[in-house]
N, C-alpha and C positions, 0 to 999 in steps of 0.2 A: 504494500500500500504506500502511496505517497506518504511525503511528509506531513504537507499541508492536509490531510483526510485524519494522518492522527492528530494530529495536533487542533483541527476545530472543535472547540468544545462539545468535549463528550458529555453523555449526561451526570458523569461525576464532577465538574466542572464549572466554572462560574458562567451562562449561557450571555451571549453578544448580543444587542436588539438587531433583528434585523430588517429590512425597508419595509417602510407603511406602506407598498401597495400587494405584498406578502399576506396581508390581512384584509384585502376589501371586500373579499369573499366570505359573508356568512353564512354556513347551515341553516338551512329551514325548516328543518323538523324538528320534533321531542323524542327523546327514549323515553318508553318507558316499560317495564318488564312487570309481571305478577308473576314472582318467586314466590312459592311456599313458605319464608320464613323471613322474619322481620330483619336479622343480618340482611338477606341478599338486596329485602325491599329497600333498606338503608344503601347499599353498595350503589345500587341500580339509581338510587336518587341521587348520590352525588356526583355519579358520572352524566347525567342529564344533564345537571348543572353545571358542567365543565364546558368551554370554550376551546375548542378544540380545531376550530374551521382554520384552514389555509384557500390560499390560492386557485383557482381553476384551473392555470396554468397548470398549476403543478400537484394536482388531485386528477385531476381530467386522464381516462383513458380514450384515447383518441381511436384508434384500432376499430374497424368495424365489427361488431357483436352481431351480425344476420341471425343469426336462429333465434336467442335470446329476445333479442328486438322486432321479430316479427311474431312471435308469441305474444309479446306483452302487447302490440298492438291489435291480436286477435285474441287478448281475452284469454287465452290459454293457458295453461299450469304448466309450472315451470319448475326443472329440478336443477338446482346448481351443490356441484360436490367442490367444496371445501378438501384440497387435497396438501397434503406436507407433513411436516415434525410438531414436535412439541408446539409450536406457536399457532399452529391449526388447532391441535389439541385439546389446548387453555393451561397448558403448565404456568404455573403464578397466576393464576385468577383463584379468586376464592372458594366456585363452583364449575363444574358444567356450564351452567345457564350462564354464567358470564361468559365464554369462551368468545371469541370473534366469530365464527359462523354462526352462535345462538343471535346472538346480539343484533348479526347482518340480514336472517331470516326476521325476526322482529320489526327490523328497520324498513327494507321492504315490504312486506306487508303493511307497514303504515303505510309509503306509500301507494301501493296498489293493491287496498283496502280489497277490489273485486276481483284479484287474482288468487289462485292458487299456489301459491310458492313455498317451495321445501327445501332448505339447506341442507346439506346432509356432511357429517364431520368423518374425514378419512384420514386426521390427523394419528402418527404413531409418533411417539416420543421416540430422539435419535437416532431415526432412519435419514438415509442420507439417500442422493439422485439413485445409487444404483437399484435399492430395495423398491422407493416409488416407481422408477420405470416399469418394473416387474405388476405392484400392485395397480397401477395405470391400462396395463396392458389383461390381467387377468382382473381383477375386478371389478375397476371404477368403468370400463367402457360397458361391461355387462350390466349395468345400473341405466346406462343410456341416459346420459343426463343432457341438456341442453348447454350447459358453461361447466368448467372445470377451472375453479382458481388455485391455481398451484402455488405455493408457496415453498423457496426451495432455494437451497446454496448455502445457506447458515451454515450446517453440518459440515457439507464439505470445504469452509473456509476452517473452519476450527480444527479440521482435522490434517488440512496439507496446502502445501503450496500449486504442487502443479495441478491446475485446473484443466488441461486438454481433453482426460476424459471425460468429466461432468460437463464440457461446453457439445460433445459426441450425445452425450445421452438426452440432456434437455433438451436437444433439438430432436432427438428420435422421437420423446415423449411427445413433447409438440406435434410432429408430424404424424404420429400416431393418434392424434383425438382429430386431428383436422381431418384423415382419415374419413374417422367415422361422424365427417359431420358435428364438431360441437367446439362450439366455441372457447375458446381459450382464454384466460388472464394470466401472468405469471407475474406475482407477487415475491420483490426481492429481498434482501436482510434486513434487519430490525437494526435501530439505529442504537447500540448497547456499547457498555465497556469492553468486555469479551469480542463481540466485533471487530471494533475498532484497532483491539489490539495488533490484529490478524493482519500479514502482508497481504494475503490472497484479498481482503475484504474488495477494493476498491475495484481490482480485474474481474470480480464473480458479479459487482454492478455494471461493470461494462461489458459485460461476457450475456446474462441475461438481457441487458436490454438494446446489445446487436439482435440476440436470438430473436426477441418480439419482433425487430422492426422487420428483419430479413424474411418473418413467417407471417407477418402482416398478422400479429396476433398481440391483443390488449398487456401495457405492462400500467400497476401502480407500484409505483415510486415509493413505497412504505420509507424504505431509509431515509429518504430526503423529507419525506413528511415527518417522520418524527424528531429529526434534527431542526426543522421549523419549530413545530412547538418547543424543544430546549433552547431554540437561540430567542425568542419571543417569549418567553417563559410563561406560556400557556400551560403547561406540564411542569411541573417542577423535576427534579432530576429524581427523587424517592418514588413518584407519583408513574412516572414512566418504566422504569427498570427496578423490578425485586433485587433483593441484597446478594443475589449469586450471581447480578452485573450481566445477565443474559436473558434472564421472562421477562416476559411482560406483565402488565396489572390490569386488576377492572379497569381502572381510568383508561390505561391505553389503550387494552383491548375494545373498550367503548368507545374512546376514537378511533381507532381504527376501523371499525364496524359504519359508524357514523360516513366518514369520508369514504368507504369503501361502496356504502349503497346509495350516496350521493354520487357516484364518478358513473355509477352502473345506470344510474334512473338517466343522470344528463346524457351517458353513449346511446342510452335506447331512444330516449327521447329526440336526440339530434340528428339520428339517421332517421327515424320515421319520418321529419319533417324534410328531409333531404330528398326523402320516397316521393310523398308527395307534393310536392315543389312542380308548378303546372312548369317552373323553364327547368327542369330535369336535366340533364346533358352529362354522355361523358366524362368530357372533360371537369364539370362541374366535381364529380364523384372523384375523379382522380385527383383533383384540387385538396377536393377533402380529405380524403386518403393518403395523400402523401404528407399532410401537416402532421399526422402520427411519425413517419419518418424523420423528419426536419425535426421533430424535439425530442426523438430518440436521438438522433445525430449530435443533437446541443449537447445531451449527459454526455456521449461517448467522450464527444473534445473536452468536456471539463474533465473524464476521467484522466 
């Protein structure tokens, strides 16, 4: 990893402000959960009340979602498998039901109060690219699910430097949901101490989000969102990372959740309107379509 990447305040760190137009972007919705027990109802209330919005710029999956997005605009039930390690899981959230895919079916469903929508959690704690390829391929495509947000690279930054073969597999895994028809997201590292520490960290963000752009498949930016909230200190550094410097928390996990069914509602909703746009055109589509390239492009030169 660069120097400059360790060196920006990490979340154990005293975090930098960073430019007001980082912020102009508010969430518009509320969480809110009915857990079982007055802890979770407590947990679930103070992550509502967090302020967690960034940028569009930099929340926005730009990538086209077609099957997703034409579901939601026919009304139709929709399954998206939550796929990775421990941070799909919910290792460091208090419950289950905090996990970020409980959290992100919630969220969804508020917004599309009349759809049918199921998240479903294929998180395993310390599995790394090669185990998910496998589970990708025998499992998750048997589920037949509409999106698959993968989450993935942690492990193998923590565990080695040469990344050549995880850059081999995450593209296979990719190629193989596109395969069978379903949409993609690939969700990158989690912006943590243990991260940071890692040489590999900075090449496994520039490694996944070549792979999206090259597969024309949706990346969010987790790392760089949660490093927004530390340098804005929207999150405080305890509030973001548990004290093993690697999970994540309700709070996070609820922003993450937050932002992650905000990025999903604006891709459906800004292709549908693309759909039917009476001056439609090609080139119009390709315009749009390549502005996902052009700020894949951006990350790569800052990496």
């Amino acid at each position: 990893m660069s120097r400059e990447k360790t060196c920006r305040n990490h979340p154990n760190s005293a975090p930098v402000s960073a430019a007001s137009n980082m912020r102009r972007w508010v969430a518009g919705f509320v969480f809110a959960l009915f857990p079982s027990s007055p802890a979770l109802a407590d947990a679930a209330a103070s992550v509502a009340s967090t302020n967690c919005a960034v940028s569009t710029m930099l929340s926005a999956i730009v990538a086209p979602l077609n099957r997703t997005a034409s579901r939601i605009q026919a009304g139709q039930p929709l399954t998206i498998i939550a796929m990775g390690s421990s941070s799909t899981l919910g290792v460091g959230a208090s419950a289950p039901a905090m996990s970020y895919p409980s959290r992100l079916e919630h969220d969804l469903k508020q917004r599309f109060p009349d759809i049918e929508i199921k998240v479903i959690n294929h998180g395993i704690g310390g599995q790394d690219v090669p185990e998910e390829l496998i589970r990708l391929d025998h499992d998750v495509t048997a589920e037949h699910p509409d999106l698959v947000i993968w989450q993935v690279g942690t492990n193998a930054v923590l565990r080695r430097d040469d990344l050549s073969t995880d850059e081999q597999l995450i593209g296979r895994g990719v190629a193989l949901l596109q395969r069978e028809d379903i949409d993609v997201v690939l969700m990158d590292l989690q912006y943590a101490p243990r991260v940071l520490a890692r040489p590999a960290a900075a090449d496994m963000e520039r490694l996944i989000a070549e792979i999206a752009h090259d597969a024309h498949v949706g990346l969010f930016r987790r790392f760089e969102i949660m490093e927004e909230w530390n340098h804005t200190h929207q999150l405080a550094p305890a509030e973001m990372i548990g004290a093993d410097g690697l999970h994540m928390t309700d709070a996070s996990y609820g922003c993450l959740a937050k932002q992650l069914a905000e990025a999903l509602a604006w891709n459906w909703q800004s292709h549908a309107k693309l759909a039917r746009s009476p001056t439609r055109s090609p080139a119009a589509i390709a315009g749009f379509d390549n502005s996902a390239g052009t700020r894949a492009s951006e990350l790569i030169r800052r990496r």
